[in-house]
N, C-alpha and C positions, 0 to 999 in steps of 0.2 A: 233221414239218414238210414240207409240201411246196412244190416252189421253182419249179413251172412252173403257167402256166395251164391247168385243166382243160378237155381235149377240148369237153366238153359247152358250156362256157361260151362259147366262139369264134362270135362272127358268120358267117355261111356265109360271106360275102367272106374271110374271113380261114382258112378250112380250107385246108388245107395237102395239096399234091399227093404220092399214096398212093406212087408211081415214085420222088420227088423224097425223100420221107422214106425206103423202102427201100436207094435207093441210098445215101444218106449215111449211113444208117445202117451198111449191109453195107462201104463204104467208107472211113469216118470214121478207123480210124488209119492206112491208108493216106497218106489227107490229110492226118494229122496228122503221118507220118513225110516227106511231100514238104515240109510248110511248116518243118519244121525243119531238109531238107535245105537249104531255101533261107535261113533264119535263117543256117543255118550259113557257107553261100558269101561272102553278102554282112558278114557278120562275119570272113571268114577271106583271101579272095585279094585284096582289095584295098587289105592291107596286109599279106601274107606277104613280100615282099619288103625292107619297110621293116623290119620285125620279125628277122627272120631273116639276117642279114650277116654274110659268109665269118670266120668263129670268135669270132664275138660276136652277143647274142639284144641287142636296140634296143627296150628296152622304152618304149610309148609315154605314157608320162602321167609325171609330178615322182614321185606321189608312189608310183607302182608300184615305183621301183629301195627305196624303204623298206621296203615286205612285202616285194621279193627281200630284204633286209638282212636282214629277223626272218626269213626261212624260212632262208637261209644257215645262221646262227647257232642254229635251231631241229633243225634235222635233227640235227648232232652233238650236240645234248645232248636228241634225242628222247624225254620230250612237252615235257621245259623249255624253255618259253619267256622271250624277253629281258622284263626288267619296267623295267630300266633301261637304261641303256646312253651310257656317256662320249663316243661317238664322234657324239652326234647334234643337237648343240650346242655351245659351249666357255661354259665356268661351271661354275655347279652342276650336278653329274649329274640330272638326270631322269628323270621315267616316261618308257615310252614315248611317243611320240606316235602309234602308230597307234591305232587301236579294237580292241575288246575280242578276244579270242586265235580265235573258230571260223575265221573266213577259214583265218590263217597255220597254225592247229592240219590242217586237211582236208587245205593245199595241201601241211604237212609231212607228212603220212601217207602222202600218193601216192606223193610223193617218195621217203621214206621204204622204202615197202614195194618200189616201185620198182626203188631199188637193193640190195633184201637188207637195209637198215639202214644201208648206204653208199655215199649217192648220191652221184656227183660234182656238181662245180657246174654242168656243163655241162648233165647230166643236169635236174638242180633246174629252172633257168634254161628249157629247154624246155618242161617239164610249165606251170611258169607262166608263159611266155608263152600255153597253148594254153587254161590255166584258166578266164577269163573267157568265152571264147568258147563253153565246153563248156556254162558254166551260161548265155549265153545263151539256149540251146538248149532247156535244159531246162526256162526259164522260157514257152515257149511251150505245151510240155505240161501244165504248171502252171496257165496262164490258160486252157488246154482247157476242162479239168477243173472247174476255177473254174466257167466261164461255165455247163457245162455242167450243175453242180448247181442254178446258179442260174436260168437261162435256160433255153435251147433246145439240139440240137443243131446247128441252124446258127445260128445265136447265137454260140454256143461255138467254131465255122468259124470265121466271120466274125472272132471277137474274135484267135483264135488268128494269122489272117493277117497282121492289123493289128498285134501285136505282134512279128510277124514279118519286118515291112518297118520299122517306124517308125524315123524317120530323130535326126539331132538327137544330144543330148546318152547319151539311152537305147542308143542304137545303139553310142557314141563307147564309154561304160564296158562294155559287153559285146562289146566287138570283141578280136582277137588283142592283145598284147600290154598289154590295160590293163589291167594286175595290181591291182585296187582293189577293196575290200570291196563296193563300191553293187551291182552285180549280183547279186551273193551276198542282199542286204536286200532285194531287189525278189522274187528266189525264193524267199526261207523264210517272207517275209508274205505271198504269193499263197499256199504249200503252208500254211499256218499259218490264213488262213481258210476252206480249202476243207474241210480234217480238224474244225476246230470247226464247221462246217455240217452235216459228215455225222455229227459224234459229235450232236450236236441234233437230229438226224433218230431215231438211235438211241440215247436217252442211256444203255441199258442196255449197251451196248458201251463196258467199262472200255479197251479197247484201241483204240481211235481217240481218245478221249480221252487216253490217255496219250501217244499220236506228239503231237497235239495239243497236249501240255505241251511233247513233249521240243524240236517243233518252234520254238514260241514262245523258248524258250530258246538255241533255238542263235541263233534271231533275237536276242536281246538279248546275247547274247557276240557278236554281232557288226556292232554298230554302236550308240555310246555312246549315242546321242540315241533309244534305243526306247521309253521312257517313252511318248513321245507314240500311239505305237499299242496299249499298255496302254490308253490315256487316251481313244483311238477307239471301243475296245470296250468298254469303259466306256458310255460316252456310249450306242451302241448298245443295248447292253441296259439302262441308265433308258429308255431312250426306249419300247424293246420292254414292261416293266413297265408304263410310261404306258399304253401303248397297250390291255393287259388289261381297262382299265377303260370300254371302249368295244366293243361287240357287232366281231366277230367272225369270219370264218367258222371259222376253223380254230384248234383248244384251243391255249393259251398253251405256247410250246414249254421243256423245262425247261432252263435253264442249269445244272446238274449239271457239264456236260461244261466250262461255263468254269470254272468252282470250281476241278475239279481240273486242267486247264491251269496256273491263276495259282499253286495251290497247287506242284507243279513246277516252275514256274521261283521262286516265290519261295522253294523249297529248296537250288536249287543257286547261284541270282544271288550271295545275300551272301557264297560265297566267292572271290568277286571283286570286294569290295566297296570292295576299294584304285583300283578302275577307277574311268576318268572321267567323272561322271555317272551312273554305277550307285547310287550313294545315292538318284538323284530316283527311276530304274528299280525301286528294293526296294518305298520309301514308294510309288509307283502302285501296284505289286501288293497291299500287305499292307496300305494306307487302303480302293484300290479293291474285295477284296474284303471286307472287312469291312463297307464302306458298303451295296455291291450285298446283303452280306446283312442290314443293318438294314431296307435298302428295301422288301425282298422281306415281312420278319416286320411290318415298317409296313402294308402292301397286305393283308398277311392278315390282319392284323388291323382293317383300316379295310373291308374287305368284311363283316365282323361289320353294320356298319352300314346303315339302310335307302340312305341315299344318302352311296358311300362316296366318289366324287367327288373333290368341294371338300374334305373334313379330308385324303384322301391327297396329292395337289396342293398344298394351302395345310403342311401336316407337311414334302414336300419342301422347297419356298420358304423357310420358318424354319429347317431344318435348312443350307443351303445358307449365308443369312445370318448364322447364329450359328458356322459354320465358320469363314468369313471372317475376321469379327472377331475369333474366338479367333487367325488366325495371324494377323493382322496386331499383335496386342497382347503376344500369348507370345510371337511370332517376329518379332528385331527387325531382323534379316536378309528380311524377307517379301518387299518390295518390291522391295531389290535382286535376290532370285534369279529376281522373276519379268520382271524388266527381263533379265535374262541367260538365260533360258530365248527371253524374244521374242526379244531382239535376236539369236540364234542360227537360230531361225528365220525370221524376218525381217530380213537384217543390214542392207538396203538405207536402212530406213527409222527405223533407229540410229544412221546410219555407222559402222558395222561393216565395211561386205562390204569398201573399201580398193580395190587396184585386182585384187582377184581375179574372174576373168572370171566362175567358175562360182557368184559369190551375188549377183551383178547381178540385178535386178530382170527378169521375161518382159515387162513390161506398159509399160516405162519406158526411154526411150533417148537419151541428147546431150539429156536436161533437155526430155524431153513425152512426153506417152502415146500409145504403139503398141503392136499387136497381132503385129508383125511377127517379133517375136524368137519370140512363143511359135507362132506360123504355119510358122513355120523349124523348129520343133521339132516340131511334130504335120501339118502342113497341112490336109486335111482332115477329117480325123479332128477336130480341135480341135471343131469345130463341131456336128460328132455328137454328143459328149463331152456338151459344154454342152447340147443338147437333151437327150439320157438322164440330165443332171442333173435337168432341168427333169419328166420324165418319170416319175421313180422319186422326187422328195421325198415324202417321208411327209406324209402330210395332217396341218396343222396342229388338231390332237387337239380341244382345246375349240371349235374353230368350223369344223369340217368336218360335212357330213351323212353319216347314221349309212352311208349306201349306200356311201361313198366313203370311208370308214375301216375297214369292213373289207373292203376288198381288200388291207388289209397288208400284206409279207409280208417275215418276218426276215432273209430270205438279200437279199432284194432292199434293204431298208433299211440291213441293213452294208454293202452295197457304195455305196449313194448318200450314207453318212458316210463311210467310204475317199477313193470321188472328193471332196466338195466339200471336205474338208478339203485333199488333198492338190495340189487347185484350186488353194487359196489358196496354200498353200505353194510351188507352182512357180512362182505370179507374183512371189514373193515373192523369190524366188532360181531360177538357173539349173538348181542341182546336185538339188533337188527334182520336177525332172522324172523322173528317173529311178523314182518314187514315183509320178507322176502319170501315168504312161505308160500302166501298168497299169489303171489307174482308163479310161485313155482307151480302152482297147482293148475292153472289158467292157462299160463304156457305148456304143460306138459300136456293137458286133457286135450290142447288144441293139435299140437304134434301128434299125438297116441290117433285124435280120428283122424289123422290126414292120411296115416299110416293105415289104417283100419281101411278108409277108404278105396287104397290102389291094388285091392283085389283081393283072392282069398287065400292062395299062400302067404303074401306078409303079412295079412290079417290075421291069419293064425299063428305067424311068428311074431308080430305085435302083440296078441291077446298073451301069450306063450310068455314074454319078456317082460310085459306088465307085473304079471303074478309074481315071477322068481326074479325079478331085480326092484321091484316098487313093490307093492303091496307086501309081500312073503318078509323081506326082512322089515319094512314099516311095522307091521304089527307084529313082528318077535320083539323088535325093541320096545314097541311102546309097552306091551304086555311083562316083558322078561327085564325091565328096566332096572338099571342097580339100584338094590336101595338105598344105599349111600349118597344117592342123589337127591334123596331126602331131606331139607334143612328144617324140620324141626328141631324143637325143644327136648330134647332129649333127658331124661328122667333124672338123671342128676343136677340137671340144671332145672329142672322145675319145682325138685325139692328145693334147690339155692335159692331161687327166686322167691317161693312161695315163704322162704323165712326170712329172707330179708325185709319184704313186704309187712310180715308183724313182729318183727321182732328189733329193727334196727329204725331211729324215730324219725316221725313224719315231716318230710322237709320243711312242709309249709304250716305245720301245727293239726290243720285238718284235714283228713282224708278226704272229706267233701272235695276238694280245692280241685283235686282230679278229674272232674266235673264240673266244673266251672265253666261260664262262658268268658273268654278271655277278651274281652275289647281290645281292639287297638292302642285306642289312645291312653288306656289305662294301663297295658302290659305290653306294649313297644318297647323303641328299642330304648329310653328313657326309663326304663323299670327298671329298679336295683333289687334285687334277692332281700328277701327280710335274715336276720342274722341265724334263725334256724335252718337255713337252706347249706345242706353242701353236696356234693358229688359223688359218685360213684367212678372209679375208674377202673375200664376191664378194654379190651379189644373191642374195635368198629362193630367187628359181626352182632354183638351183644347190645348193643346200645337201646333198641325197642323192644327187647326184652324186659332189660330193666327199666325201661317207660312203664309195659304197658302191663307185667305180671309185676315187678316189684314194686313200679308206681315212685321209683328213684330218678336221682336226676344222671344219667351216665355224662363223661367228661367228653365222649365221642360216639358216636353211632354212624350209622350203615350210608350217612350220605359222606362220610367221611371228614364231617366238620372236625376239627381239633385232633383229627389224627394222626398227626405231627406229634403233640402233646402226650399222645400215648406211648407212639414209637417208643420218644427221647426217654420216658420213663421205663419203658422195660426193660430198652438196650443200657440203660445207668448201670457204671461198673461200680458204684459206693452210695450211702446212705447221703451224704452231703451231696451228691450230684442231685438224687430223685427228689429228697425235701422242698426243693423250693417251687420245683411242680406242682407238687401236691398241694403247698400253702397256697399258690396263686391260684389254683385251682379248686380250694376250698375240698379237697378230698377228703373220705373219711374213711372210706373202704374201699380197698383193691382187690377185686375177684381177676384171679387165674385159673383156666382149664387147662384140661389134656392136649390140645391141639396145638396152645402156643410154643412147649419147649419141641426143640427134635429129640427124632427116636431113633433106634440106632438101624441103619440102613446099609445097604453094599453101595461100592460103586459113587456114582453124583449122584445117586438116588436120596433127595431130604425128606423126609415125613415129618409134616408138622407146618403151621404157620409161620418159622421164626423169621426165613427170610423177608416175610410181606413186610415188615418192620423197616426194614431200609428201602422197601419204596415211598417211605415217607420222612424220616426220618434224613435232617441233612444234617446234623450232629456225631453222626458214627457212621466210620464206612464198613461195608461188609467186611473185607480182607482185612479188618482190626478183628471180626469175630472166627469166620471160617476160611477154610484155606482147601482148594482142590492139586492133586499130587500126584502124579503117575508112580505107584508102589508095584512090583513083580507079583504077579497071581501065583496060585502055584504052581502053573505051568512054565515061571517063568518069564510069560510077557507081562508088557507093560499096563495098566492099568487103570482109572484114575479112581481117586479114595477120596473122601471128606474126611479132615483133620477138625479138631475144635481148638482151638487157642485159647490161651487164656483168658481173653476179654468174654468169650462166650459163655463161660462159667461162670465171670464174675458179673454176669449182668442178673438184673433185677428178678427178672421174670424166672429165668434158670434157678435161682437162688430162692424163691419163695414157694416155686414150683414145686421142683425135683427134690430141695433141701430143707423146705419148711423153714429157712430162715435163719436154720441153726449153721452153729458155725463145722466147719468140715475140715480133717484134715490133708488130704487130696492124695493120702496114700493108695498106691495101685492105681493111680491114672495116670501118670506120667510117663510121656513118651519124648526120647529126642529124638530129631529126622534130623539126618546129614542129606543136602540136597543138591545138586547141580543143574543149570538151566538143560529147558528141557532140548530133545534134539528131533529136527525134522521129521515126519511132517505132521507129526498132530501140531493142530491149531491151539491158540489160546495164548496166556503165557506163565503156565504151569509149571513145573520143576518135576525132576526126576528125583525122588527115591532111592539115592544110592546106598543107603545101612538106615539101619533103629536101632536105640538102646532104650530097654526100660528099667524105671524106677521105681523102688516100692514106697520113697520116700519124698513127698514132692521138695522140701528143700531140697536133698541132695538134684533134682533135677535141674531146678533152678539154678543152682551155682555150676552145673556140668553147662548146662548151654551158656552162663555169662565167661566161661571159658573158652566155648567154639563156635561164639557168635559168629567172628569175622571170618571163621571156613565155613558159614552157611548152612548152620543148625536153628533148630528152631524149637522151641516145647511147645509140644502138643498135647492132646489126649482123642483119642481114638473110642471112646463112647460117652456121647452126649448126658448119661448119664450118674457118670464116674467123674470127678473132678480132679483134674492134672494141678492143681495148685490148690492151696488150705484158703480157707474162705472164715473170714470173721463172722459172730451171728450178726444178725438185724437186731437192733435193739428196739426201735420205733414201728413195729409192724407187729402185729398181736394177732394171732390165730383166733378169728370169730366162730366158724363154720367149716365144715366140709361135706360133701354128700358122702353117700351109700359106698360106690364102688371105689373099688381099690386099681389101682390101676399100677402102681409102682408098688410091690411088696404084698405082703398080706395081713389080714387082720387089722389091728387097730393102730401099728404102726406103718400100713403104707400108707403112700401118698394117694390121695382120691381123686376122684375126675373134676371136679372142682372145688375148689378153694377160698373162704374170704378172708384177707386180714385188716384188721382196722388199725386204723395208723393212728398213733399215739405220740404226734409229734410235739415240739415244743409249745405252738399255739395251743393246744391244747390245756 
């Protein structure tokens, strides 16, 4: 198979300068060891400092302190890894939650070998902070190589650079400290089709084929959702089969070399078949390759015929529809799993994604469509991307002319099913770009030389547009990046942690327990908590936190197990509503930060976590806590405002937060709004702001609006901070702890950035 255009075939405009291809030739890994040097800087010093703090590594992502958790626990009982583990929820013991073991199995090995077999944790903790950053590295060498089997050598430049600089989410998971399996999935599917291109170049080399298997594999141990690039290559080679049946230049190349790939990984997959999603992972391999070989013996057989066509085409179509109907009739589960397959890839358009940042929609923002988020993530690269989409589709087979079908070509068609799939999928969610990056880097380098090629004005207006729309703002952003976009541990929380850890008693009696290797059979889901065990309850984002620095058992974490459970308790407007949470739940301490109450803001502008609460919670509706109003600005127009209500005050979180518990008397927050519905054509269904009165007294407010309810008043309070209604103390909630800073008041009476109170309920 071959994957570049032939010499002969090129228009003179498009011959390529003899100096220009020497050089890059004679220089090529050269370049390709500067573009990694430079992957590497802009992944490394603009967060070494963040990363790396005087006797502790700041890992930066929720869910990277989890793999340090599984590699901890993995190195002392090296290659056993954790399958369950009591400390990662409180309930039932469950699987794990991360994804399938290569990630944590490599990062213990290093470690592992590392320290002789006895790495310390400081030791560990180094290597993987430095992990991600190592394979972003290598992922550049990876799309080299890629581009370069498929495309050009400066193709393959190009594409390498681009993936070198791009900024965005792809940048965030291959930077220092983000200990997360997605960089790892982005490298072993780029090295995963580059080996199946060259074993289909030579299918008589059993040994590229077989990396090609082993590659594939370590892809699907390491990221539960691989099925779907089973399902890529799939698609791929139907199509490549289609395609046989239409002239040609170049003989039909043999998938041999997929066979034994899928055959490889679907020997080792099923003994991991207790993983998540590894069921759908087996059934792609061992339907898909069964299928791809009916199709194949279908096509040679229908070539028997004078015009074998329409029976091969109309044989697919009936075989495809008599599929269907058999699962949807034998399998009465069909529908649901493929609702749960989409809504995973696409959660936005399920309500799934919640208020998690990374499966927010690229294409869709504050309720309209923009381009802007996924601009943020690629800049100009996006745009190339989508032209080499447009560039590389395979011509629609039954009504293409024959001149324009066979320029085919296999390596070029898998990568234009790669991108547009993985297209979709990133508009689709955030965390998906990291997937689609790739696709962008390959399609743009391939655009950038076609352009480069038609001469030497647009080559220089090519080289010109590269720089100041691709690379120029790529590397401000990744360089000039917010820091905000940091999710470390932040210094209040590490004091917090660090004393809950020795100061608040050990779940399971011994500290060792920590380290443990957890058998199955012994701490499945058949295990009951021994009676020292109880919970910590704070916000998802915290959950492996307080795993893996407090070494607690939190009541929800970052996969969003039980957080539901959390919602209900912080939206609780009274101590008898949260109590029975907490009992069932075995809580003993509630940690609150800065983030979960709002602050006070213009406009529909919220600061703060509060509303992520009602994406879980189906116990309280929003418009019981906040209310949006169009009020006159000073100029007079209309404007919209966020009002608090009084269930906002009176919930839990607010109340332990902002008031320590104590009881308040709600003087100086009380507002009444006189409202009328609103009038065309702002959207929504908002009310208008026709007067205010305030009170210094929240009784007297209370009895003024149970007087002008039914003309359409309402009490409010206008700073999240200020309480529009008197508030009873907590009696059952004891101030354990607080950190350093002050965030609300000063000195030793305000409120700090975080907070623990231990509950002193009746079981007690």
């Amino acid at each position: 198979m071959s994957t570049t255009q032939p010499e002969s075939s090129r228009p003179p405009e498009q011959e390529r300068s003899p100096s220009l291809d020497a050089f890059l030739s004679r220089w090529q890994w050269i370049l390709v060891a500067a573009l990694c040097l430079l992957a590497f800087s802009i992944r490394v010093f603009p967060r070494f400092n963040l990363v790396f703090q005087p006797g502790f590594v700041n890992f930066q992502e929720t869910d990277a302190w989890y793999f340090v958790r599984m590699s901890e626990n993995l190195v002392r009982h090296f290659p056993w890894r954790v399958t369950v583990d009591p400390y990662v929820v409180f309930g039932h013991v469950q699987n794990t939650v991360t994804p399938p073991p290569f990630f944590d199995w490599l990062l213990g090995l290093i470690a592992w070998l590392a320290g002789a077999g006895h790495p310390s944790e400081s030791l560990l903790h180094v290597i993987a902070a430095w992990y991600p950053a190592v394979l972003g590295v290598f992922i550049v060498v990876a799309v080299f190589i890629l581009a370069k089997l498929v495309f050009e050598l400066r193709a393959a430049l190009i594409a390498a650079a681009i993936v070198a600089t791009l900024p965005g989410h792809f940048l965030r998971v291959s930077s220092l400290g983000f200990t997360d399996h997605h960089v790892m999935e982005s490298l072993l599917v780029t090295l995963f089709f580059y080996l199946l291109l060259r074993a289909i170049q030579a299918p008589h080399s059993i040994g590229i084929s077989l990396a090609a298997g082993l590659t594939l594999t370590a892809y699907l141990l390491t990221f539960h959702g691989g099925a779907f690039v089973v399902g890529i290559v799939l698609a791929w080679a139907l199509y490549d089969r289609v395609r046989s049946f239409w002239p040609r230049e170049e003989p039909e190349p043999s998938l041999r070399p997929l066979y034994v790939a899928f055959l490889i990984a679907l020997s080792i997959c099923p003994l991991f078949h207790r993983l998540t999603w590894m069921d759908y992972t087996i059934i792609a391999l061992g339907l898909g390759s069964l299928a791809m070989g009916a199709v194949e013996l279908w096509a040679k057989w229908c070539r028997r015929l004078a015009r074998p066509r329409l029976p091969f085409l109309g044989g697919l179509v009936a075989a495809g529809a008599v599929s269907l109907t058999l699962a949807a009739v034998l399998m009465p589960g069909f529908r649901h799993t493929a609702k749960t397959i989409a809504s995973a890839l696409m959660p936005y358009l399920f309500g799934a994604s919640g208020a998690i940042n990374e499966l927010q929609p690229l294409v869709y923002e504050q309720g309209r469509f923009t381009l802007m988020p996924a601009l943020h993530q690629f800049y100009g690269a996006y745009f190339l991307a989508l032209i080499g989409l447009f560039m590389l589709a395979p011509p629609a087979t039954p009504f293409a002319a024959e001149s324009t079908a066979k320029r085919s070509d296999p390596g070029r068609a898998l990568i234009f099913f790669w991108g547009l799939t993985t297209f979709v999928l990133a508009m689709g969610q955030l965390r998906m770009t990291y997937y689609f990056a790739i696709a962008v880097a390959l399609l743009s380098g391939y655009v950038a030389d076609g352009l480069l090629a038609t001469g030497p004005k647009t080559a220089w207006v090519t080289a010109f547009c590269l720089v100041i729309l691709v690379f120029a703002p790529n590397l401000y952003a990744a360089v000039n990046g917010d820091p905000s976009d940091s999710i470390g541990v932040s210094s209040d929380w590490k004091e917090t942690l660090a004393w809950m850890r020795a100061s608040t008693p050990e779940p399971f009696g011994d500290p060792a327990f920590f380290y443990a290797r957890y058998r199955r059979e012994q701490y499945g889901p058949a295990y009951r908590y021994p009676p020292s065990a109880y919970s910590v309850m704070a916000w998802w984002d915290y959950g492996y936190w307080i795993e893996d620095l407090a070494r607690r058992i939190p009541v929800t974490n970052p996969a969003q197990a039980n957080a539901k459970v959390a919602a209900d308790f912080f939206l609780s407007q009274s101590e008898k509503e949260a109590i029975p949470l907490l009992e069932t739940w075995r809580t003993r301490y509630v940690v609150v930060d800065e983030r979960l109450p709002l602050w006070p803001a213009t406009g529909k502008l919220l600061i703060g976590d509060y509303p992520a609460f009602f994406e879980y919670s189906r116990a309280h509706r929003r418009e019981d806590y906040l209310m949006l109003a169009y009020e006159p600005d000073a100029e007079g127009k209309p404007a919209p405002k966020v009002f608090y209500l009084p269930g906002y005050y009176r919930s839990l979180v607010v109340r332990l937060f902002v008031f320590g518990g104590q009881a308040v008397d709600g003087r100086g927050g009380a507002t009444i709004l006189f409202l009328r519905p609103k009038t065309p054509p702002r959207p929504g269904s908002y009310q208008d702001v026709v007067a205010t009165k305030r009170f210094d007294s929240a009784q007297e407010a209370l009895a003024a609006e149970a007087a002008c309810r039914k003309e359409g008043c309402v009490l409010v309070g206008d700073n999240p901070m200020v309480s529009c209604v008197a508030l009873e103390a907590l009696h059952q909630f004891r101030p354990v702890f607080s950190s350093t800073t002050s965030v609300i008041g000063f000195g030793k009476a305000g409120r700090k950035e975080v907070q623990v109170y231990e509950f002193t309920g009746a079981s007690r």
